[in-house]
C-alpha atoms as an extended CHARMM CRD file, in Angstrom:
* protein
*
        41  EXT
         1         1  UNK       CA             -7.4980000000       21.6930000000       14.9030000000  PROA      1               0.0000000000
         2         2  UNK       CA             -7.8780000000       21.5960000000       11.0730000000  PROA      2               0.0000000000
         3         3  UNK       CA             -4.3270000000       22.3980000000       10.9920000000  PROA      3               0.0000000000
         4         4  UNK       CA             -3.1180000000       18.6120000000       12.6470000000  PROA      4               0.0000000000
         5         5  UNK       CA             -6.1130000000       16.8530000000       10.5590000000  PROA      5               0.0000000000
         6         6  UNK       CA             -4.6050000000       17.8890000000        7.5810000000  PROA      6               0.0000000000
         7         7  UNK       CA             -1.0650000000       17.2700000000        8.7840000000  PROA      7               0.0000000000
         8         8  UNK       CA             -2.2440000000       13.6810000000       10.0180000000  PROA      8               0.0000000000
         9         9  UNK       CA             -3.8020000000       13.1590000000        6.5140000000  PROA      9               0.0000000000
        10        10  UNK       CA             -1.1000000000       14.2740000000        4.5320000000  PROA      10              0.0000000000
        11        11  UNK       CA              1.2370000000       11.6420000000        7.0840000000  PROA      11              0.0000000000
        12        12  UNK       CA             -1.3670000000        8.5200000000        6.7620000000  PROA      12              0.0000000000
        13        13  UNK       CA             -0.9990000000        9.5040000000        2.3010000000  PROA      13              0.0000000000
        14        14  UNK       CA              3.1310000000        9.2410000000        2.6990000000  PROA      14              0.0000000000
        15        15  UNK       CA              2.4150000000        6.2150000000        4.9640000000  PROA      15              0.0000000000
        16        16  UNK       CA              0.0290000000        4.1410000000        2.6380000000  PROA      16              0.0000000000
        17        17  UNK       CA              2.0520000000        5.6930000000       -0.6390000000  PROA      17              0.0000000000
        18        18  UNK       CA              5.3310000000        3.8610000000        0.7520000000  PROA      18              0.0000000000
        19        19  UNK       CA              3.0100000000        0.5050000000        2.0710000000  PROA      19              0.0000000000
        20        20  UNK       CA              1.4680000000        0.2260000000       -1.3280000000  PROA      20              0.0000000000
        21        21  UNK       CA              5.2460000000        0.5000000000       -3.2040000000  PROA      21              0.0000000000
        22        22  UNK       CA              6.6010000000       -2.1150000000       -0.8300000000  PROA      22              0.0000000000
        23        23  UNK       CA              3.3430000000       -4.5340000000       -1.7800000000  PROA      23              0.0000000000
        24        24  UNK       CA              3.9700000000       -3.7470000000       -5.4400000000  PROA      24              0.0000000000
        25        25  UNK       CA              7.3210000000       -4.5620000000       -5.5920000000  PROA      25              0.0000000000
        26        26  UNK       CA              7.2290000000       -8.1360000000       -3.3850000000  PROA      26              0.0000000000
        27        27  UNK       CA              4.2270000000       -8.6430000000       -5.9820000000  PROA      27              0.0000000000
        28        28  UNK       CA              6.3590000000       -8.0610000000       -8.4630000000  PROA      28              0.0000000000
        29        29  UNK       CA              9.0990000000      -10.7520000000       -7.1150000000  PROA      29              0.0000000000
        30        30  UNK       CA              6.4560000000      -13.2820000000       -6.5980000000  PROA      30              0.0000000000
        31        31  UNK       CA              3.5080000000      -12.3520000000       -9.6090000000  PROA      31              0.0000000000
        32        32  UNK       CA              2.6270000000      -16.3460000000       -9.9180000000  PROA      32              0.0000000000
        33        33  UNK       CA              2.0570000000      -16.7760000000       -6.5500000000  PROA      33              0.0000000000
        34        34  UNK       CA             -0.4510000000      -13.6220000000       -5.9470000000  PROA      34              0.0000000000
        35        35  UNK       CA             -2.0630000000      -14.5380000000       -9.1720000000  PROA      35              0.0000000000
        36        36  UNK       CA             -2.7610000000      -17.8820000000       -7.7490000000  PROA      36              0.0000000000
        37        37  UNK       CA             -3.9580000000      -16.6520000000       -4.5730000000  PROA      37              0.0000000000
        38        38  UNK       CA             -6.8360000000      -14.1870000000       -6.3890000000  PROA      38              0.0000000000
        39        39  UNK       CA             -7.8910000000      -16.6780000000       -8.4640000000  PROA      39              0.0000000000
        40        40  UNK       CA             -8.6590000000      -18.5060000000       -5.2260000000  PROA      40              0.0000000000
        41        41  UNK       CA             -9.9800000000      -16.1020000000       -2.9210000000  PROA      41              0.0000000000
């Protein structure tokens, strides 16, 4: 049981590594734009 937590946490940690590089770099292509939208929000 411990054994497949730990493997699920260690896949959800690859999962949101490789979601938060993909945000990053579209953020990069389009900085204005998100710092437009937190300046509104």
């Amino acid at each position: 049981m411990l054994t497949m937590l730990a493997v699920v946490m260690v896949l959800v940690a690859l999962v949101s590594s490789i979601a938060i590089r993909k945000m990053l770099a579209a953020a990069d292509k389009h900085q204005p734009e998100v710092e437009l939208t937190e300046a509104e929000s």
